[in-house]
C-alpha positions in Angstrom: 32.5 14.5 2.5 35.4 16.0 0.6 34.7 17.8 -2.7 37.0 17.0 -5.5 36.6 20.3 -7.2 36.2 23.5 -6.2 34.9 24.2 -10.0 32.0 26.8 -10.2 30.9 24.9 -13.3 30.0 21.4 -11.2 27.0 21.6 -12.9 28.5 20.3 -16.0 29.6 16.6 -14.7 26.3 16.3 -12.3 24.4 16.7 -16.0 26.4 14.0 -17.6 25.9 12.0 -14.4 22.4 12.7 -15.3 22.4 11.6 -19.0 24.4 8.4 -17.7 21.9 7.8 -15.0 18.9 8.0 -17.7 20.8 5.3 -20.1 21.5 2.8 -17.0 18.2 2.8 -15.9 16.6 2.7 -19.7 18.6 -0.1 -20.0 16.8 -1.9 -17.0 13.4 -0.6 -18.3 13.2 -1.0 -21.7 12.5 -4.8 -21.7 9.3 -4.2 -21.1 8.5 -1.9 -23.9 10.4 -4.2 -26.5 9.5 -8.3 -24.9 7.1 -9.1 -27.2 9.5 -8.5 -30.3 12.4 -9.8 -28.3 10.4 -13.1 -26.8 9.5 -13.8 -30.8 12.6 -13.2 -32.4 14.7 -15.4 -29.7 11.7 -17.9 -29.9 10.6 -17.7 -25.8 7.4 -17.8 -24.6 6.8 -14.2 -22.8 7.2 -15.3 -19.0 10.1 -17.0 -20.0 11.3 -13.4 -21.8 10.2 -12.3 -18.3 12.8 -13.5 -16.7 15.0 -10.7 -18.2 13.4 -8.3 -15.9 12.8 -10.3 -12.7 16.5 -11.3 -13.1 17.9 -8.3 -13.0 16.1 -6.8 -10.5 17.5 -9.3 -8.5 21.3 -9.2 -9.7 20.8 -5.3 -8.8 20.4 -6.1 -5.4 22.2 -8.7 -4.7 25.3 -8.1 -7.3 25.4 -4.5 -6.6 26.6 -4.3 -2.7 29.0 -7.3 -3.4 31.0 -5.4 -6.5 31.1 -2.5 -4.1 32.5 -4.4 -1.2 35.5 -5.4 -4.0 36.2 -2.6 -5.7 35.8 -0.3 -2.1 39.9 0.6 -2.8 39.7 1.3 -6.4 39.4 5.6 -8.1 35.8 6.6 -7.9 36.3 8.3 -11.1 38.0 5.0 -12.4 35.3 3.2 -11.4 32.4 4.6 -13.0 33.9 5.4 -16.3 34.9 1.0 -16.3 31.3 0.8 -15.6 29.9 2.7 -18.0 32.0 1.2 -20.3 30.6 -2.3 -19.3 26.7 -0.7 -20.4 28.8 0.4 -23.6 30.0 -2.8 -24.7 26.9 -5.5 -22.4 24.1 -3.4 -24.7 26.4 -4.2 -27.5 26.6 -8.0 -26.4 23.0 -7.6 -26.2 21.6 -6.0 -29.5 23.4 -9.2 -31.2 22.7 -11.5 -28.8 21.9 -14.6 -30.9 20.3 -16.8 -28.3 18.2 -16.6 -24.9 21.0 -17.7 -23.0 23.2 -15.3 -24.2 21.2 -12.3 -23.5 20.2 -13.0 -20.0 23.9 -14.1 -19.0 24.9 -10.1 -20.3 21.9 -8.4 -18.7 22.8 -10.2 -15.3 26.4 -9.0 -15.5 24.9 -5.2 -17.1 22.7 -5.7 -13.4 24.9 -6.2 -11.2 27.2 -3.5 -12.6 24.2 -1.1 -12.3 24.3 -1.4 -8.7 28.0 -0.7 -8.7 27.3 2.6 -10.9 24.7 4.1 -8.6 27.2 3.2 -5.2 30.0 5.0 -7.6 27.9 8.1 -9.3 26.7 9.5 -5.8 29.6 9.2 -3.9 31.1 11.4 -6.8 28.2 13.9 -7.1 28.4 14.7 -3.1 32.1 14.9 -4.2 31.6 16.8 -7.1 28.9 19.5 -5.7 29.7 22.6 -3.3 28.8 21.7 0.6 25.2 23.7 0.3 24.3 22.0 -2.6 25.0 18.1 -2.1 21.3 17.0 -2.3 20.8 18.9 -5.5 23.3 17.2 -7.1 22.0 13.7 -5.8 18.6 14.8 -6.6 20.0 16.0 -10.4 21.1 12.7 -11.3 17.8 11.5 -9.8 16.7 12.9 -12.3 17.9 10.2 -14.7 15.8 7.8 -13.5 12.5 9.9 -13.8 13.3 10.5 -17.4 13.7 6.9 -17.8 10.2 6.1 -17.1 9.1 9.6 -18.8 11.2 9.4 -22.1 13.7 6.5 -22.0 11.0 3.7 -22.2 8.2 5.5 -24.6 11.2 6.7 -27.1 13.0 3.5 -26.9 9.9 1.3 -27.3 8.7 3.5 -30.6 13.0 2.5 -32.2 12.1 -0.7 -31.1 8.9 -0.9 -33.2 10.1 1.2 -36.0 13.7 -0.7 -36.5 13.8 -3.6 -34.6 14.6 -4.3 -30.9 18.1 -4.8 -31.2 18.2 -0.8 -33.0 16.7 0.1 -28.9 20.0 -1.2 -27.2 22.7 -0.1 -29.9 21.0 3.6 -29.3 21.4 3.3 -25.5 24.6 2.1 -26.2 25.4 5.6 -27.9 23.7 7.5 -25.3 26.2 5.9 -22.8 29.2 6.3 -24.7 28.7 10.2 -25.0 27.9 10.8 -21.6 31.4 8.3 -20.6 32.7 10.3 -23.0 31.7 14.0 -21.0 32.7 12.6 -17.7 36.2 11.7 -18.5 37.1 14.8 -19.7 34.9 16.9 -16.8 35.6 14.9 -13.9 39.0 15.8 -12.9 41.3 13.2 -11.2 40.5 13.6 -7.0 44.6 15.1 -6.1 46.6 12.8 -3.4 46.1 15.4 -0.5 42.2 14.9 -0.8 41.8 11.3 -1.8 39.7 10.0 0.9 41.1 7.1 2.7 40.9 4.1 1.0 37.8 1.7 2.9 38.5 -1.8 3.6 35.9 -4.6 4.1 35.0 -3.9 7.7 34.7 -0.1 7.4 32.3 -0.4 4.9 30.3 -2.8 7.0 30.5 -1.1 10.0 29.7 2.4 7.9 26.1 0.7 6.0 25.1 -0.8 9.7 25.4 2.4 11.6 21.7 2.9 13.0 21.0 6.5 11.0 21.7 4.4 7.6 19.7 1.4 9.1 16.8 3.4 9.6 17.1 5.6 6.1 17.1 2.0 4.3 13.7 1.3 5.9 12.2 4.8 5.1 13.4 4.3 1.8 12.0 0.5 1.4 8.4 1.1 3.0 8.4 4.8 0.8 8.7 2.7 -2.4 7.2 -0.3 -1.0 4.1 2.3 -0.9 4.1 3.6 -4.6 5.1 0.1 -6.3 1.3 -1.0 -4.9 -0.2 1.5 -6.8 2.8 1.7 -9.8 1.8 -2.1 -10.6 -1.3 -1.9 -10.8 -1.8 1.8 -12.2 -3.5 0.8 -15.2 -6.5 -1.2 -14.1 -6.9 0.8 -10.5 -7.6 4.4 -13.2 -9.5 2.2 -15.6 -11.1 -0.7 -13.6 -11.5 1.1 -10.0 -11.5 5.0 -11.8 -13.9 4.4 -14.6 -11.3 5.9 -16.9 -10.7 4.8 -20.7 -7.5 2.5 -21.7 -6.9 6.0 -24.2 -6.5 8.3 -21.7 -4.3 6.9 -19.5 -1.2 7.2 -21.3 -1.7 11.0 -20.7 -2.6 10.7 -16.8 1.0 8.6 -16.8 2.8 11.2 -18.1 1.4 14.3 -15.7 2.2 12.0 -13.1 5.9 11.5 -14.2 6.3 15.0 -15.0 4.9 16.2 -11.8 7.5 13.4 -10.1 10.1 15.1 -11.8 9.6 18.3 -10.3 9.2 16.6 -7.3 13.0 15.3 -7.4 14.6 19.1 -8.2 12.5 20.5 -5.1 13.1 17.8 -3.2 16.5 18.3 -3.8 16.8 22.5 -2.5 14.4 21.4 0.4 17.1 18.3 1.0 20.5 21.2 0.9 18.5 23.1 3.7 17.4 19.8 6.1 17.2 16.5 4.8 15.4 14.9 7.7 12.5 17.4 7.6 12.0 17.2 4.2 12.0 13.4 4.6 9.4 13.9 7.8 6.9 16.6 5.9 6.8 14.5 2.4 6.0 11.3 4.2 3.1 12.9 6.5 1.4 14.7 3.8 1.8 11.6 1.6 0.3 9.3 4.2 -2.8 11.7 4.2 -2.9 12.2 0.7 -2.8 7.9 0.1 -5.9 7.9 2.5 -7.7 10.3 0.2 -7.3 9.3 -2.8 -8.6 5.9 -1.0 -11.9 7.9 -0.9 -11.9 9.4 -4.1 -10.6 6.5 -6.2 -14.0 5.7 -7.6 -14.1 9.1 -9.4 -11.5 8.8 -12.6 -10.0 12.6 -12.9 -10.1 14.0 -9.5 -8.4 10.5 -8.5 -5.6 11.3 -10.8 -5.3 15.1 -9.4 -4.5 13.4 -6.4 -2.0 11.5 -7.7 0.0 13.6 -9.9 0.3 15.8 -6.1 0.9 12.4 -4.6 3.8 11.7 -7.4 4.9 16.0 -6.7 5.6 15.5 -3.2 6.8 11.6 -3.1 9.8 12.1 -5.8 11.0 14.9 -3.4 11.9 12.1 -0.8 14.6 9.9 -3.0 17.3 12.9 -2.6 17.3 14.2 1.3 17.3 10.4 2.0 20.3 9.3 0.1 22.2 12.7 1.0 21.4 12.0 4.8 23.0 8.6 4.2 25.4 10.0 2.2 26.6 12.7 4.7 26.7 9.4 7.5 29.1 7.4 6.1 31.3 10.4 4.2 34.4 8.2 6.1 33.4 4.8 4.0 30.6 5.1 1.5 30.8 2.7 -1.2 28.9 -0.5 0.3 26.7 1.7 1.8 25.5 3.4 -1.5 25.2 0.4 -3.1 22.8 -0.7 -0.5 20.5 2.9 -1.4 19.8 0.5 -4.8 19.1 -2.7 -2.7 17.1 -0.6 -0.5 14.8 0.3 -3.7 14.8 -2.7 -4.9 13.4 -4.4 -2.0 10.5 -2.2 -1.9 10.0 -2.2 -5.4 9.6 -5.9 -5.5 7.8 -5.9 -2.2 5.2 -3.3 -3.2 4.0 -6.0 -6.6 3.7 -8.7 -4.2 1.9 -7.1 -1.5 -0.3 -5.1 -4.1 -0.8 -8.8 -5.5 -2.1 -10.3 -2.9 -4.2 -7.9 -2.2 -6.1 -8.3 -5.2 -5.9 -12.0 -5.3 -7.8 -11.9 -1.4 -10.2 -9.8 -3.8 -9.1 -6.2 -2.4 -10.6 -3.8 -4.7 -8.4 -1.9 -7.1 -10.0 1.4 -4.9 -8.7 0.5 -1.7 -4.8 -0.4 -2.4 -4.4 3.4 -1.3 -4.9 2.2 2.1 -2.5 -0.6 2.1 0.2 2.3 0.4 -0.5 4.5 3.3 -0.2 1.8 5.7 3.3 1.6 4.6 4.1 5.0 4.4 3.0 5.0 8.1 5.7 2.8 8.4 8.1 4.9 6.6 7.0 8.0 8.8 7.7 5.7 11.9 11.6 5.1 11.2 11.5 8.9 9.7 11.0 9.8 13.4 12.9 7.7 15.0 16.0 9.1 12.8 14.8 12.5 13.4 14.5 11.6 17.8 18.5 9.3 17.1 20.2 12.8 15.3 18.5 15.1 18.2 19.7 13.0 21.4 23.2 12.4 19.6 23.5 16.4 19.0 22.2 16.9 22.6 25.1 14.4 23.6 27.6 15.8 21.5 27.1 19.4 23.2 
């Protein structure tokens, strides 16, 4: 994939990528931290307010891939800075959103552009970054999304509660108009001689359905699959299945983001030296470490040691798989990275359900380990049949 720059400072951009990324995906989060105040004010009951967040999950995955298919011959650089301006103005919309309606309408379009904005921001941070260092700079705006969870969510919830829910949105409107604000003025214009060829509609296709991407989209899907079993249900499987107390939890959620945003940078390094190994040895050790934690779920503290390694070594997947699909379809990537978001979607929504059901059969909170390293199995399995596809197509090639 061509860079756009040879600039030593690439750094710079991939950061404000990073503060953008953090806004986009506060902006999908926070709804959860503010729905009680939100459900009241617009007089809604709270599965009703609900909807806000199932709705978008689902206007990410769906909305996402099809903006990306339309906009495959439009400026990269064009592109995101429209779409960040959409966040600018829809959490605008939003914050004086008078009525239900009006506020799930904008968060559906502010949805489906997110799924544009992640196809668009990593095709131009594997532009962006110097050919060793493509998975760092996927993994850096990775980043965004761990702090998200970490800070975006607890600082936006305590505006929220101090000045009113609408206060939340106006702030991550600011937060996105600075970091729109960085990138147009750091991300130089891509010159004629290195524009990559424009994609049209079959390209793209062809590019997202090639059998390497195929199988990274499952290893991605059963890997978050995996985690959203035990995300949804964190609380009552530390308090419930752990013996901890509802007060100390908050503070075993927050080692285990930290730790998962560690994870991401070395996931990242391991990812610029071989992608597909670092996808192979995160997904073994996880598999084990799932089964474990199966065993020591029962005992609060030392089940939450496991995790926070757990969380270490799982947040170092995201990056070498996006870069390895990245580096696939260098020739037409924009439908393809749209579908990374699909792909986490899928298992995100999955992973509840599954972990749901579980519980409804009466699966105790202690064993959803198991089902998460069932799926990681899974994960492993396509992992390997990626790494045995790349070997026999490099044997062929020689």
């Amino acid at each position: 994939m061509t860079s756009i720059s040879p600039a030593r400072d690439w750094r710079i951009p991939i950061f404000a990528m990073l503060v953008a990324t953090f806004a986009v995906c506060t902006t999908e989060l926070i709804i959860s931290g503010i729905l009680p105040a939100l459900a009241h004010d617009l007089t809604v009951d709270i599965p009703t307010a609900g909807l806000l967040i199932t709705g978008y999950a689902v206007s990410v995955a769906v909305g996402g891939p099809l903006l990306a298919l339309l906009t495959g011959r439009l400026s990269r650089r064009l592109l995101l800075l429209v779409v960040l301006a959409i966040f600018i103005v829809g959490n605008i919309i939003c914050a004086v959103s008078t009525n239900y309606a009006m506020l799930l309408a904008t968060r559906l379009v502010l949805a489906a552009s997110q799924g544009l904005f992640f196809s668009v921001v990593m095709v131009l941070a594997m532009r962006l970054a110097p050919e060793d260092r493509k998975s760092s700079a996927v993994s850096m705006v990775m980043i965004g999304v761990n702090m998200a969870t970490i800070l975006g969510v607890p600082l936006g919830t305590a505006i929220g509660n101090a000045y009113g829910w609408r206060a939340t949105l106006l702030v991550i409107s600011v937060a996105v108009g600075i970091a729109t604000a960085v990138l147009a003025l750091l991300i130089p214009p891509t010159p004629v001689s290195a524009e990559p060829k424009r994609s049209d509609f079959k390209a793209e296709l062809a590019a997202a359905l090639r059998v390497p991407v195929l199988l990274c989209y499952a290893s991605i899907a059963f890997s978050l699959l995996a985690f959203f079993i035990m995300v949804a249900y964190i609380v009552p499987f530390l308090t419930v299945g752990g013996g901890l107390s509802t007060e100390v939890v908050p503070l075993a959620l927050l080692g285990i983001g930290v730790t998962g945003f560690f994870g991401n940078i070395i996931g990242g390094r391991l990812g610029d030296w071989n992608p597909v190994a670092t996808m192979l040895g995160t997904l073994t050790i996880n598999t084990i470490l799932f089964v474990v934690l199966a065993q020591v779920a029962s005992y609060g503290w030392v089940a939450v040691g496991v995790m926070l390694v757990i969380w270490g070594v799982g947040f170092a997947f995201p990056a070498p798989a996006q870069t390895r699909i990245m580096r696939e379809v260098a020739d037409a990537p924009n439908f393809a990275a749209s579908l990374n978001n699909t792909a986490f979607q899928v298992g995100i929504a999955c992973g509840a359900a599954i972990g749901g059901a579980a519980l409804a059969a009466d699966v105790p909170y202690t064993s959803l380990p198991l089902l998460s390293a069932l799926s990681l199995a899974c994960a492993l399995g396509t992992t390997l049949a990626l790494s045995v596809y790349d070997r026999r197509r490099r044997v062929a090639l020689a």
